[in-house]
C-alpha positions as CSV (number, residue, x, y, z in Angstrom):
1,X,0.0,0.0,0.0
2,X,1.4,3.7,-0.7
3,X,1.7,6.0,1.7
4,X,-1.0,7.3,3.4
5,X,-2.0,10.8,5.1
6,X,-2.6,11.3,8.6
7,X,-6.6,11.6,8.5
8,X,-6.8,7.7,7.1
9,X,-5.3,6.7,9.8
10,X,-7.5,8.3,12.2
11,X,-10.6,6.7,10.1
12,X,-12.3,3.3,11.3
13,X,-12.0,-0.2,9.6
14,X,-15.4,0.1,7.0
15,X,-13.9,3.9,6.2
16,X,-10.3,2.6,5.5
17,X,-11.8,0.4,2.8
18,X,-14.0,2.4,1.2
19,X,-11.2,4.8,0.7
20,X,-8.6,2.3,-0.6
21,X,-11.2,0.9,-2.9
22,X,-11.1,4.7,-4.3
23,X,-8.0,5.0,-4.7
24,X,-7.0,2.6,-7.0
25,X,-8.0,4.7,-10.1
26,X,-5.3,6.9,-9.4
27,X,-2.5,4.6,-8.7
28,X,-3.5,3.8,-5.0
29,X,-2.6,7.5,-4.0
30,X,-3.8,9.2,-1.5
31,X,-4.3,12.9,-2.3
32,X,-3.5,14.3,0.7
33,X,0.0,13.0,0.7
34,X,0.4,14.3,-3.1
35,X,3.3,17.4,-2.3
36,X,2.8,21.3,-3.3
37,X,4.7,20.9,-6.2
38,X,2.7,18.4,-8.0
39,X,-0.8,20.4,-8.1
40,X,-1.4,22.8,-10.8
41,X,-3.6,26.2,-10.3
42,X,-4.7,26.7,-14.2
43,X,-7.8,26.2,-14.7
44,X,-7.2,24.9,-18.1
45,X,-5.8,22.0,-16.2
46,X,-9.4,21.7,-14.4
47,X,-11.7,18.3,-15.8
48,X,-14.6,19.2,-18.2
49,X,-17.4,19.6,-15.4
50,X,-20.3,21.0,-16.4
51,X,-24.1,20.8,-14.7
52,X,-25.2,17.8,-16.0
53,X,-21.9,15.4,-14.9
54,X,-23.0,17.1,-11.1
55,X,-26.7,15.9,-11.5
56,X,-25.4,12.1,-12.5
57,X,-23.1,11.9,-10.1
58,X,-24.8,13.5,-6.8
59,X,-28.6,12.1,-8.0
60,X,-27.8,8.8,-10.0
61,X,-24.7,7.6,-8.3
62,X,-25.0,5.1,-6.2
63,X,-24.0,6.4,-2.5
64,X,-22.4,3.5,-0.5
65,X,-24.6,5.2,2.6
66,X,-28.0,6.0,2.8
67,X,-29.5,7.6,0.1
68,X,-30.9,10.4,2.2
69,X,-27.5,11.8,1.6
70,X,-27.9,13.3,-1.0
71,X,-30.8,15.1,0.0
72,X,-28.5,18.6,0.7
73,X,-27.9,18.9,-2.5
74,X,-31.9,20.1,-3.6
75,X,-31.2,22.9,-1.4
76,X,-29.0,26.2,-1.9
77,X,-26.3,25.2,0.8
78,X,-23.4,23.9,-1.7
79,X,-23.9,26.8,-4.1
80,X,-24.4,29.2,-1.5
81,X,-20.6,28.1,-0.4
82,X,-19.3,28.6,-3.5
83,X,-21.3,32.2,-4.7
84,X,-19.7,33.6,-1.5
85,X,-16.3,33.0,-2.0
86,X,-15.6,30.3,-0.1
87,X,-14.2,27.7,-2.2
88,X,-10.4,28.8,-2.5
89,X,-6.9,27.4,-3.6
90,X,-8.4,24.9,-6.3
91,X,-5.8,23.2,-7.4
92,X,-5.5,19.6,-9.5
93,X,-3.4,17.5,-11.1
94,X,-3.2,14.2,-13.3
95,X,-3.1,10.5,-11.6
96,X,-3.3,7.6,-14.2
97,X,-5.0,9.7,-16.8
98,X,-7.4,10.8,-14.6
99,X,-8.2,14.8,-13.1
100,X,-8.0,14.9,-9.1
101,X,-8.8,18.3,-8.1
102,X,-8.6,19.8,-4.2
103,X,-9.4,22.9,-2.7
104,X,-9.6,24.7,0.8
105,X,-13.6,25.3,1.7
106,X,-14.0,27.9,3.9
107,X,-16.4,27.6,7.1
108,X,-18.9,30.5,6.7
109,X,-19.9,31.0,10.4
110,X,-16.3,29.8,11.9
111,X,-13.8,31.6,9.9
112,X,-10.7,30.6,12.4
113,X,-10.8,27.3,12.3
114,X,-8.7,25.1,9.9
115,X,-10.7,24.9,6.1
116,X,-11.7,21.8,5.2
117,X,-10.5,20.1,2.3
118,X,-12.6,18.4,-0.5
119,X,-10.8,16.4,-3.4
120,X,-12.7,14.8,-6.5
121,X,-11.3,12.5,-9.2
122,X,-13.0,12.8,-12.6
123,X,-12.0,12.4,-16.2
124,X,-11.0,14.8,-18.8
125,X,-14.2,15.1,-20.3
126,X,-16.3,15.8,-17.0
127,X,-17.9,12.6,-15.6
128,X,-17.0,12.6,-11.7
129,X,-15.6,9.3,-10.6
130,X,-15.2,9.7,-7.4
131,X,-15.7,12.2,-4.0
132,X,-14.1,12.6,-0.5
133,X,-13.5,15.3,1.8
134,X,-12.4,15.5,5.6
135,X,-15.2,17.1,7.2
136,X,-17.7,15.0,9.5
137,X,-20.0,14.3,6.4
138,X,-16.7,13.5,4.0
139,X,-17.3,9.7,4.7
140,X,-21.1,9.8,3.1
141,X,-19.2,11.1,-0.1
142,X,-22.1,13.8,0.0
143,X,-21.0,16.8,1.6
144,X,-21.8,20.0,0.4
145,X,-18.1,20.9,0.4
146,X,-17.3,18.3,-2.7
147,X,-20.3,20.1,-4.4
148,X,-19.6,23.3,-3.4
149,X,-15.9,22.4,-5.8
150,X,-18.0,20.9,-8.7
151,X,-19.8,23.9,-8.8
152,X,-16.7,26.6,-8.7
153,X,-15.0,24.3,-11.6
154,X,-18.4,24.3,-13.8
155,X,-18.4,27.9,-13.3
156,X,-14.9,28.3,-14.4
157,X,-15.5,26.1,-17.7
158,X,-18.2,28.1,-18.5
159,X,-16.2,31.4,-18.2
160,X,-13.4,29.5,-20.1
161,X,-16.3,28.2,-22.9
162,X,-17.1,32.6,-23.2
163,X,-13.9,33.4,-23.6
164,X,-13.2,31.0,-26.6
165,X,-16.9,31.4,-28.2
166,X,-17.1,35.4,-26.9
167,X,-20.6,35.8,-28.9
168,X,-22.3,32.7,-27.5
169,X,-25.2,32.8,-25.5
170,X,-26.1,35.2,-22.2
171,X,-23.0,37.2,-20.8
172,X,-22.4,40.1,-18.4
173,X,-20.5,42.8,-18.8
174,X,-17.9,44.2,-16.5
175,X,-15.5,46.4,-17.4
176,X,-13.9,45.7,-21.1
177,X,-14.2,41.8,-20.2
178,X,-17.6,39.4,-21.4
179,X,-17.8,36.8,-18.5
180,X,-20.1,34.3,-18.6
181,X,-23.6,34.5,-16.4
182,X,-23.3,32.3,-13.3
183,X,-26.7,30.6,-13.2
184,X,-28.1,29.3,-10.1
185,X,-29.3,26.1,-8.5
186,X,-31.8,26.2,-7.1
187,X,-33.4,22.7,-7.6
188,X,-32.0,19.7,-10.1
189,X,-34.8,20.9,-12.6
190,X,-34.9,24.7,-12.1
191,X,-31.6,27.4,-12.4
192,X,-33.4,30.3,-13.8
193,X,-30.4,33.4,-14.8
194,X,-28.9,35.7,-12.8
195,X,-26.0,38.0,-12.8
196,X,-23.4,37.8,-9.7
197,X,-22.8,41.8,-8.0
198,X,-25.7,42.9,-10.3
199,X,-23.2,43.5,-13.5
200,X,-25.3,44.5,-16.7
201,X,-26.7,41.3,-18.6
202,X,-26.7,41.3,-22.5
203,X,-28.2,39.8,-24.8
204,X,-26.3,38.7,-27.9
């Protein structure tokens, strides 16, 4: 077995399993013990996640828990996490062909205390593989801190998407830049448009 962080360690028999089972699609590493120097901060590097690749994962994925679950993620808690700013240092980097990407969540109401730190393996082309992060509802594989990243990288393909295609659909203005309009969840079958800070919407 490779080497493994401190936080396995402290996990129970059933926990340690689950987790190695996971980790064999990227070599059987564990990406907490993956060093600085290895992650990458472009979001070019970022897997292909877009909207529907959430949905099928979080909704059709089997959970190896309880199926109520998954239940937070019908509400505005994940989103909420990542509209505010508190999804941070996304990094990533490639295991075995496949995309692990981290990043430090921030606690809304308990800023001082250490962030926590969701990782997620997916492939190139978007579809999510795999979930973890160290928080008390990290072992579910359904935290709102895993979806909280899913939705800060779909954001950032989209924005990467208006760049390359700069007359395609709804944008905002702001400044001489076109950024792309975040939309937001606010069920899996609703996400009506909105614009983030109130920047002017245009239609192309």
């Amino acid at each position: 077995m490779a080497a493994r962080s401190t936080y396995y360690q402290a996990l129970d028999g059933p926990a340690k399993v689950r987790y190695n089972k996971i980790l064999q699609c990227i070599d059987d590493i564990d990406p907490y013990t993956i060093s600085l120097r290895s992650w990458k901060e472009d979001p070019h590097s970022l897997p292909q996640i877009s909207y529907p690749d959430i949905v099928n994962f979080l909704v059709y994925t089997p959970s190896p828990y309880a199926l109520e679950d998954l239940k937070c993620y019908k509400g505005l808690d994940a989103y909420n996490q990542f509209v505010s700013g508190w999804v941070r240092n996304v990094v990533s980097t490639v295991i075995n062909g496949k995309h692990v990407v981290t990043a430090k969540v921030m606690h809304s109401q308990r800023l001082r205390e250490a962030a926590l730190k969701p990782w997620l393996i997916a492939e190139k082309c978007g579809k999510i593989i795999a979930t973890h992060c160290n928080c008390i509802a990290g072992l579910g594989e359904a935290c709102t801190h895993v979806s909280a990243l899913m939705f800060y990288i779909d954001t950032k393909m989209q924005r990467i998407s208006a760049d390359n295609y700069p007359r395609g659909g709804r944008q905002c203005r702001k400044g001489n830049k076109s950024t792309i309009i975040q939309q937001e969840m606010v069920s899996f079958s609703i996400r009506p448009h909105h614009c983030i800070k109130d920047e002017e919407c245009l239609q192309d």
